[in-house]
C-alpha positions as CSV (number, residue, x, y, z in Angstrom):
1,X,107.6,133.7,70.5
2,X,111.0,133.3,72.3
3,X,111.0,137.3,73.4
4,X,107.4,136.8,74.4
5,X,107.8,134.0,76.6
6,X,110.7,136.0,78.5
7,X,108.5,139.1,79.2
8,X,105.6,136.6,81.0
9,X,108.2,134.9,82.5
10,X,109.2,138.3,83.9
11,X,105.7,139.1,84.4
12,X,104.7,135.9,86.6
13,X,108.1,136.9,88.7
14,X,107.2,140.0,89.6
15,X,103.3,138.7,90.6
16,X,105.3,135.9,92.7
17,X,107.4,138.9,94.5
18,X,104.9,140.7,95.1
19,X,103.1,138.0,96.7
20,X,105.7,136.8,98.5
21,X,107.2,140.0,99.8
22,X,103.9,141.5,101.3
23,X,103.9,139.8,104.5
24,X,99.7,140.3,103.9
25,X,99.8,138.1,101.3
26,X,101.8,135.7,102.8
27,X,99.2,135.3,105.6
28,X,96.5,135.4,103.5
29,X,98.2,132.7,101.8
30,X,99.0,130.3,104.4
31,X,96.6,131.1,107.5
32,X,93.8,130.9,106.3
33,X,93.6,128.0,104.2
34,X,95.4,125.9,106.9
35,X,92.8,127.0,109.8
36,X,90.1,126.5,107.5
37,X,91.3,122.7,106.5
38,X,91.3,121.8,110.2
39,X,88.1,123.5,111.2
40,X,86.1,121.5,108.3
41,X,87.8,118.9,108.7
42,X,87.1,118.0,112.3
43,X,84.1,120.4,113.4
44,X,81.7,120.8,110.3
45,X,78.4,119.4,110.7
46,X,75.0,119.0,108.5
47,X,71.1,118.9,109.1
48,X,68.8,116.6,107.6
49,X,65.4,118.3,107.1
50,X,64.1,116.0,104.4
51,X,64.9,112.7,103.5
52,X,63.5,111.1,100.1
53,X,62.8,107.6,100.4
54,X,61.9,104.4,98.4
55,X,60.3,100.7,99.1
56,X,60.9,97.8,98.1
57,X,58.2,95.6,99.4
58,X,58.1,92.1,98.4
59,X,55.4,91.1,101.2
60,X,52.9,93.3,99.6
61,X,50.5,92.5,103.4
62,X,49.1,94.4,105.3
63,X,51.2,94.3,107.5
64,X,53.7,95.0,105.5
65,X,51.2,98.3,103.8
66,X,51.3,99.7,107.9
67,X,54.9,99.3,108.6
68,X,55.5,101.9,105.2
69,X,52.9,104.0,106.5
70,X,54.9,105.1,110.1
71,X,57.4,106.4,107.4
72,X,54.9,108.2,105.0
73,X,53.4,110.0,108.2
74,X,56.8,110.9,109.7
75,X,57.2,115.2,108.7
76,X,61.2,114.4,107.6
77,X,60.3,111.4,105.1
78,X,59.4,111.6,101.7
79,X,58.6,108.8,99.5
80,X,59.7,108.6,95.7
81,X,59.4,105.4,94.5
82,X,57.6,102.1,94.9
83,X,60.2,99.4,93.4
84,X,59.2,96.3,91.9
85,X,63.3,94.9,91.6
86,X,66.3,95.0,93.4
87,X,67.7,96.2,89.9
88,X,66.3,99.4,90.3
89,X,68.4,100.3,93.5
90,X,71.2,101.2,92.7
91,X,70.4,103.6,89.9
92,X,67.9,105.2,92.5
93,X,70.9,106.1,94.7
94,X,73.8,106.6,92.6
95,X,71.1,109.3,90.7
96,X,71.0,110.6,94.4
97,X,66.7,110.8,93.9
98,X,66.2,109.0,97.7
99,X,68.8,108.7,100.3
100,X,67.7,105.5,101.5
101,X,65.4,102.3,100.6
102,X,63.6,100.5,102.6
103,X,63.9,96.5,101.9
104,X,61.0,94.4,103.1
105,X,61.6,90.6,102.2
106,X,59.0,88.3,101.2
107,X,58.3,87.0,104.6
108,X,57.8,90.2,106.7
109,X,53.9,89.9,107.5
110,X,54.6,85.8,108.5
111,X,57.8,86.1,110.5
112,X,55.7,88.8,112.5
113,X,52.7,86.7,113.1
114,X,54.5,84.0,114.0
115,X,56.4,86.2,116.6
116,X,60.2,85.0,115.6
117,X,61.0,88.8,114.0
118,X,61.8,89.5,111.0
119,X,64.5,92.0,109.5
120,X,64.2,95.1,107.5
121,X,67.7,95.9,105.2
122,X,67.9,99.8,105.1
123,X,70.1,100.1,102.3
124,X,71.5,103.8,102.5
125,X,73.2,106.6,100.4
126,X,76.7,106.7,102.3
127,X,78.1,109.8,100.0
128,X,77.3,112.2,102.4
129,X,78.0,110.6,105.7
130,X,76.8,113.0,108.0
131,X,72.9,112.7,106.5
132,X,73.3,108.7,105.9
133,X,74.0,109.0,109.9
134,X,70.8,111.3,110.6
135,X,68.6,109.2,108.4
136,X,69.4,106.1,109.8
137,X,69.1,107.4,113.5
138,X,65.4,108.8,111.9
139,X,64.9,105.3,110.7
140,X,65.6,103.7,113.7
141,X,63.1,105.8,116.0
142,X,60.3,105.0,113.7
143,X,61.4,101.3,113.7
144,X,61.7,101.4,117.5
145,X,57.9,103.0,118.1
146,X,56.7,99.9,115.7
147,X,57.7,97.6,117.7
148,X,57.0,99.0,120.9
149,X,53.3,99.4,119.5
150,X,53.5,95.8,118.1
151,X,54.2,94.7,121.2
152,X,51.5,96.5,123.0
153,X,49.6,94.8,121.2
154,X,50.4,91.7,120.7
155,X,52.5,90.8,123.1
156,X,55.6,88.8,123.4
157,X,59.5,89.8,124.3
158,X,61.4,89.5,121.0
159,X,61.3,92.9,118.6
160,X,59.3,92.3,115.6
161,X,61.3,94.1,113.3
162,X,65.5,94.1,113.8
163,X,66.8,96.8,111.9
164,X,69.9,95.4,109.2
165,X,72.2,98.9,107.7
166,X,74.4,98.9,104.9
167,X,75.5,102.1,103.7
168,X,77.1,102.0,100.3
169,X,80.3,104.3,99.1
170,X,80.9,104.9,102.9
171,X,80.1,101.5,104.7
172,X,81.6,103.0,108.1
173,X,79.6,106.5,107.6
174,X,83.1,108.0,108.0
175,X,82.1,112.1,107.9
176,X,86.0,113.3,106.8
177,X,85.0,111.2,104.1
178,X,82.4,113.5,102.7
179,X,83.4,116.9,104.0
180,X,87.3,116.6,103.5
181,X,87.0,116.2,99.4
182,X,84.7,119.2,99.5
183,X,87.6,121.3,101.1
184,X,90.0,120.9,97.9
185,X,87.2,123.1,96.0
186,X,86.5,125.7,98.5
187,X,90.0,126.3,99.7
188,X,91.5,126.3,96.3
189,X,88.2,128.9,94.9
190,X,89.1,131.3,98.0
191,X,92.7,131.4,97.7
192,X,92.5,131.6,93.7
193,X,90.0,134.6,93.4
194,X,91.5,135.9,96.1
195,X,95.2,136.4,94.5
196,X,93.9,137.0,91.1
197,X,91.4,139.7,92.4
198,X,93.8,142.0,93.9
199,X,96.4,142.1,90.9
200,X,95.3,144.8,88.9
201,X,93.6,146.4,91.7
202,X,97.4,146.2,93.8
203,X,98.8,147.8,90.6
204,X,96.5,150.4,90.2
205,X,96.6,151.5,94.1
206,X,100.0,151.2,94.3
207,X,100.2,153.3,91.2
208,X,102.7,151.0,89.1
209,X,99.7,150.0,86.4
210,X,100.7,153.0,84.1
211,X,104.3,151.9,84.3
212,X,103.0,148.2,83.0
213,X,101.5,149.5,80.3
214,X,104.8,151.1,79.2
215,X,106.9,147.6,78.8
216,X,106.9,146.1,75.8
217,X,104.0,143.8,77.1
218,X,101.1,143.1,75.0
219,X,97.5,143.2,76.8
220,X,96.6,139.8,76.2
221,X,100.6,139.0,78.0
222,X,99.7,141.1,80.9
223,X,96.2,138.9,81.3
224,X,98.0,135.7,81.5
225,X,100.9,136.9,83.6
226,X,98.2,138.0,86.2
227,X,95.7,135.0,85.7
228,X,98.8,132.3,86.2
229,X,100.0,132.9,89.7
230,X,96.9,132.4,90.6
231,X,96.3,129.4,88.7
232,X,99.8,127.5,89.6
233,X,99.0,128.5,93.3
234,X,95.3,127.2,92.9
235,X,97.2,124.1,91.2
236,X,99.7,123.6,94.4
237,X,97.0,124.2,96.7
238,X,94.9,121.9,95.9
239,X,97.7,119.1,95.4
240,X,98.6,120.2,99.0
241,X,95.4,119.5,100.3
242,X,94.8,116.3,98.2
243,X,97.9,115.1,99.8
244,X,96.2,115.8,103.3
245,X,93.2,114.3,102.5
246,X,94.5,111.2,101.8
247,X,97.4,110.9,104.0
248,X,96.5,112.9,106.9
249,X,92.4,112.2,107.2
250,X,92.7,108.9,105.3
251,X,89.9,109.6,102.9
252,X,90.4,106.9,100.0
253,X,90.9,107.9,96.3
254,X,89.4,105.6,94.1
255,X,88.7,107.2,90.6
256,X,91.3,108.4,88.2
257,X,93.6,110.8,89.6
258,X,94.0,112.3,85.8
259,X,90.6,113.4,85.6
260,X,90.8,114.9,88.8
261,X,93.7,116.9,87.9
262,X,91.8,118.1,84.7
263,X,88.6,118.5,86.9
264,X,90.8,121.1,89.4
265,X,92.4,122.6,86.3
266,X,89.3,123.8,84.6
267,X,87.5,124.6,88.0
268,X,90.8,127.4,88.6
269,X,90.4,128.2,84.7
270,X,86.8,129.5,86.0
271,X,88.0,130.8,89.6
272,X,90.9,133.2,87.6
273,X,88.3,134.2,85.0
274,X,86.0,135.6,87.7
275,X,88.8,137.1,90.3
276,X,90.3,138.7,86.4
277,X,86.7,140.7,86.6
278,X,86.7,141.7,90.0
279,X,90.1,143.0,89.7
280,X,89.3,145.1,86.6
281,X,86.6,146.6,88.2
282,X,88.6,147.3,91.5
283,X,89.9,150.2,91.7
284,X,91.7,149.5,95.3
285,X,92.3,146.1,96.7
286,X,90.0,146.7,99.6
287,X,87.1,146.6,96.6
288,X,89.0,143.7,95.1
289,X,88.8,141.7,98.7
290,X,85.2,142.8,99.3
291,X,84.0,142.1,94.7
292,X,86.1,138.4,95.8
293,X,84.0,137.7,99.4
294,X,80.7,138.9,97.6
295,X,81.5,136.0,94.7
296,X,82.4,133.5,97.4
297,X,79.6,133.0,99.3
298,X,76.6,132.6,97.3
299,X,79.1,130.3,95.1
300,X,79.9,127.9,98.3
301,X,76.3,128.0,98.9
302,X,74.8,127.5,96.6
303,X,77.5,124.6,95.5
304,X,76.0,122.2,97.4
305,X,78.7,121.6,99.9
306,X,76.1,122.2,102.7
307,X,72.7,121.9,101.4
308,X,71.9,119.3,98.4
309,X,71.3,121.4,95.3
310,X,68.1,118.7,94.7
311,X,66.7,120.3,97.6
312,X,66.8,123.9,96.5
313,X,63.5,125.7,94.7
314,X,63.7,125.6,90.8
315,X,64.3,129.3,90.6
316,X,68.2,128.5,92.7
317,X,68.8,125.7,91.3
318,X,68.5,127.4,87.8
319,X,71.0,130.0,89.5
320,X,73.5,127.5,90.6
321,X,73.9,126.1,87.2
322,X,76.6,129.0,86.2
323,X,78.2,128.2,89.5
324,X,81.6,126.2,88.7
325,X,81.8,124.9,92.3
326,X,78.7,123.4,92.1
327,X,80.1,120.5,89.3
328,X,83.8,120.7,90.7
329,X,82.4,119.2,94.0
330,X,80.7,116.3,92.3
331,X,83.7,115.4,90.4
332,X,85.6,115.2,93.5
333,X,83.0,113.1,95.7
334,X,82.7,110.9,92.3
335,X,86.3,110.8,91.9
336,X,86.7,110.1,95.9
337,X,84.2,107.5,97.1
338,X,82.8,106.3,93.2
339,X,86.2,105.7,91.5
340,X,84.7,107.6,88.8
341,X,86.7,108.5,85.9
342,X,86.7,110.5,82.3
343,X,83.8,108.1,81.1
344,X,81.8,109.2,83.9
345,X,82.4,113.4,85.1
346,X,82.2,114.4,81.3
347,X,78.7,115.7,82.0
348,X,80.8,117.9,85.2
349,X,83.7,118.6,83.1
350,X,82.2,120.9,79.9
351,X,79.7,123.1,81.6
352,X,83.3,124.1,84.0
353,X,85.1,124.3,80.7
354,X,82.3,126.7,79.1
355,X,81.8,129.1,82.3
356,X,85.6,129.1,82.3
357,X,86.2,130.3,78.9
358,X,83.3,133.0,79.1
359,X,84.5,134.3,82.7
360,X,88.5,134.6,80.9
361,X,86.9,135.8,77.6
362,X,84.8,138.6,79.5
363,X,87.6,139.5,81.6
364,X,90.1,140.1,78.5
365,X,87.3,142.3,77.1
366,X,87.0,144.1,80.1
367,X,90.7,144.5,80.9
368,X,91.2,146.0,77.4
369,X,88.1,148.0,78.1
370,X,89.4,149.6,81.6
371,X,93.2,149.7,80.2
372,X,91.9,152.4,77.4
């Protein structure tokens, strides 16, 4: 046990080295990730093409029926659910099935006749900042042309309906909020496939493989001394970034800081399996740097750090299921704005746990495979 401990220890020094040593690497180690933080973090925008809705109507007038129906005839709404109790808010929106609901008190169709106004609460899904913003600015324009046509008609000088906002998980809407969390998994995916990828590939190209297969070093030793570097640097990465996130852009952390750590842990457990099989397939590390940027991008994606996975046909979302970014980024926007902890992201944490030990069990079988 002792003598093979010493030869991964070994093993991981050289990786580090040869990491450190290639001035490449260093950029590829540093640069990017750091441009990439401050880009997202200050430029990165969304669109809002559809926004599910629900009412809660407790006028059940007229009135009340033709206010809705400005909102079931606008092209970007779409309604999901008539409620019947403020009870079933909140599981509406933390199940993320309508962005906002639409609160309309008991004396909506009286207040309006009687010409003092009445307000309409627009409780909203602040998670995603970005689209809680859009769909409140939709929200308002609608609201605006019904009281512009209500007082066409009817006269008078005070608006009908005032519009009364709360967002919840974000009350100020603050974007960094939503997109800075996100960052943690895409930086830490790219520079983790990214190292891992080009190991055996570097070895092979640089014609020191056969020499490694020499040493006393077992297969399976030679796996984990290439999958850890990439791991612990995955690992101080994302602390790194975490750290930024917090104390830089001021994005709270509410949830449990352990099941982050075990949520980061088996999302790199998955990123190492899959760079492990694009290096033993490289033969160069130009292939293992193209195999690691053809992985990438459909996984950020189709992770639903830009486009809700809800909104995607079946067929993708079925896809997207084998994806581990896709469940590292709830954990951290549960973790983040929900103070969500163990009791909560199990549902996230196994399927990352399960992809990650079939991408590191396929990857031993295939390094054996391409080593003989």
């Amino acid at each position: 046990m002792k003598a093979m401990l010493t030869r991964l220890l070994a093993l991981i020094a050289k990786e580090f080295l040869a990491l450190l040593k290639d001035p490449r690497s260093r950029t590829l180690l540093i640069g990017p990730p750091l441009i990439q933080l401050l880009v997202f973090g200050y430029a990165a925008t969304f669109e809002l093409k559809n926004i599910p809705y629900a009412v809660f109507d407790e006028d059940h007038g007229a009135l009340a029926r033709g206010f809705v129906a400005a909102f079931d005839g606008a092209p970007a709404y779409r309604r999901v659910a008539m409620l019947s109790d403020a009870n079933q808010i909140a599981p509406l929106i933390d199940s993320r099935r309508a962005l906002l609901v639409l609160h309309l008190g008991q004396r909506f169709s009286a207040d309006l006749l009687a010409g003092t106004g009445t307000p309409v609460q627009v409780i909203v899904d602040g998670r995603n900042s970005n689209q809680a913003m859009i769909a409140l600015d939709y929200t308002r324009s609608i609201v605006d042309r019904f009281n512009r046509d209500w007082l066409l008609a009817h006269g008078g000088i005070q608006l009908p309906a005032r519009l009364e906002s709360r967002a919840w998980f974000n009350p100020n809407l603050e974007s960094r909020w939503f997109f800075v969390p996100g960052i943690i998994g895409l930086l830490s995916l790219m520079t983790t496939i990214l190292v891992t990828a080009m190991s055996v590939a570097r070895e092979r190209e640089q014609g020191t493989f056969d020499q490694l297969l020499v040493t006393p070093l077992r297969p399976g030793e030679i796996l984990i001394g290439k999958a850890l570097p990439g791991f612990l640097i995955g690992m101080a990465q994302g602390t790194a970034i975490l750290l930024a996130a917090t104390l830089w852009f001021k994005v709270p952390l509410l949830g449990s800081l352990a099941a982050l750590y075990t949520g980061l842990a088996l999302f790199l457990l998955s990123g190492v399996g899959v760079g492990l099989l694009i290096s033993s397939l490289a033969v160069t590390q130009q292939q293992g740097l193209l195999g690691a940027f053809l992985f990438m991008v459909p996984a950020i994606i189709l992770s639903g750090f830009a486009t809700p996975v809800a909104n995607m046909p079946d067929a993708v979302q079925a896809i997207t299921r084998i994806n581990p970014l896709r469940y590292f980024l709830v954990v951290l926007r549960k973790v983040f704005l929900e103070g969500a902890g163990f009791d909560v992201l199990g549902g996230q944490l196994w399927p990352m746990a399960l992809i990650g030990a079939a991408a590191m069990l396929l990857a031993s079988w295939l390094f054996r495979h391409r080593m003989y």
